[in-house]
N, C-alpha and C positions, 0 to 999 in steps of 0.2 A: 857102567851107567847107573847112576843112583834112583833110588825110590821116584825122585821128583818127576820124573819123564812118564809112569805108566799110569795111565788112566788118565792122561789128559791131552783131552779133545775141546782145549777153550781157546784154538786158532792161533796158541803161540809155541814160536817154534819148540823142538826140542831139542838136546842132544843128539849127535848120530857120530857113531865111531866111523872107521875104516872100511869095517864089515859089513855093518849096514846101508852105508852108501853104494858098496859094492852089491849087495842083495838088489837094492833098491835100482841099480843102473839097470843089473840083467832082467828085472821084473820088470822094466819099465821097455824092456825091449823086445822079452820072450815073456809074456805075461802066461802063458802054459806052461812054464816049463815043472818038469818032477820034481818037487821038493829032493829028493836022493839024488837028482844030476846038479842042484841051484848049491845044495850044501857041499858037494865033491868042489865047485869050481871058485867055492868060496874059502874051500876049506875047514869046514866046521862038520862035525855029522848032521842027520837031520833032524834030531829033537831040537837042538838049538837053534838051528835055523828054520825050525817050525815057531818054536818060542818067540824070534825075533821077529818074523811076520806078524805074527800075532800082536806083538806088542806093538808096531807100526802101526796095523790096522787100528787096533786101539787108540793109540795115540792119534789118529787121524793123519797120518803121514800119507797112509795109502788107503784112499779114499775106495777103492772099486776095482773091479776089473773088468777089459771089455774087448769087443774086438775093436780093429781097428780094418776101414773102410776104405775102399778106395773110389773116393767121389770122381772121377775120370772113369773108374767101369762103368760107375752109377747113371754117367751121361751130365755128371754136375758137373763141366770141366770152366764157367764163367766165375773168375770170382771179382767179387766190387768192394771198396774199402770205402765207406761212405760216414763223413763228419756229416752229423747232425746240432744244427743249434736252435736252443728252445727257446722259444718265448716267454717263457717262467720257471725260473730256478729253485722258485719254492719248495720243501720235501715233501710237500703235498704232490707237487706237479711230477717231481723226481720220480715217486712211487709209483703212480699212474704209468707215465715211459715206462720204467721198469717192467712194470706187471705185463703190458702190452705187448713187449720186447720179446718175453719170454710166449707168446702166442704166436708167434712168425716162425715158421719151418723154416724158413731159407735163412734166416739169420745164426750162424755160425756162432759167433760170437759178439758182445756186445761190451766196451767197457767205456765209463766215464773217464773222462781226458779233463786236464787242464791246458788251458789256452785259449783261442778264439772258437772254438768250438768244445760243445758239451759232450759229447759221445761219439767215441767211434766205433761202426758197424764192421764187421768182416762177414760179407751177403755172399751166397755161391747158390747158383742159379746153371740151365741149361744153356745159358748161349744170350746173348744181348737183348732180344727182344723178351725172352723171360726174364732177361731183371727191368727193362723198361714197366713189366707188369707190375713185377712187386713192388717199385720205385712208386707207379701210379696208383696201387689197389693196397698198399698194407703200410712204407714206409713215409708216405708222406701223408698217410693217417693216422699217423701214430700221435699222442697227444701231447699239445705243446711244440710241435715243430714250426721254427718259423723258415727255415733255410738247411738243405741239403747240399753237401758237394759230393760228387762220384769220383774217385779214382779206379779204374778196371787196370786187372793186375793180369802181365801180361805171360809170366811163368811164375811159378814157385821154385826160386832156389835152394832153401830152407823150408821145409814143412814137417815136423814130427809130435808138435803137442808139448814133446817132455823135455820139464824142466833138467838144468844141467845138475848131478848131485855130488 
């Protein structure tokens, strides 16, 4: 890997060998695991493969570590996939959604779409009549909305977050 890769965190990609795809799969699966058991299964001892986290973190590959949840113990087992279309495409308007967006707990995740609709929501809620709430108290407050559609998802057959590396 050449010089160009470390130290940069300006969002575009970098190089990734073999090895570090392979770090990157198991961390992205066993995010505890012991540097001494991650560099045995990679094959490298562990200063290198402390070096090479480091330098991912750096480089902004690997953004954090966290646990992961399971919204089914939590009692959040409703989830709703909801287009929203605005009334105003302006980046003024855009901003304002945005900011709002990020003020909603139940909102999962939030990304802008192209098509006939602006934004699609990924809502996880206790059960119908709690996302009927949020639908009526937060989502179709949110500003600039002229039209929602709900689709309720009725398993998850895919669900893990991580990307493929």
């Amino acid at each position: 890997m050449g010089d160009s890769t470390k130290n940069r965190n300006d969002g575009s990609p970098i190089e990734l060998d073999r090895t570090d795809r392979a770090i990157l799969n198991i961390l992205s699966a066993e995010g505890r695991i012991p540097v001494a058991d991650l560099a045995r299964r990679v094959g490298l001892s562990k200063t290198p493969v402390a070096a090479r986290i480091a330098r991912l973190e750096t480089a902004g590959v690997i953004t954090g570590y966290r646990a992961t949840l399971s919204p089914i113990r939590m009692g959040l087992a409703h989830v709703a996939f909801v287009e929203v279309r605005l009334s105003d495409t302006r980046e003024k308007s855009l901003a304002a959604f945005n900011r709002a967006v990020m003020a909603i707990p139940e909102i999962e995740e939030c990304y802008m779409i192209a098509g006939g609709h602006d934004y699609l929501l990924k809502v996880r809620t206790r059960d119908i009549q709690d996302y009927r709430r949020v639908l009526a108290e937060s989502l179709s407050n949110l500003p600039n909305v002229a039209a929602t559609t709900t689709f309720v998802a009725m398993e998850a057959v895919k669900e893990n977050g991580a990307p493929a590396v």
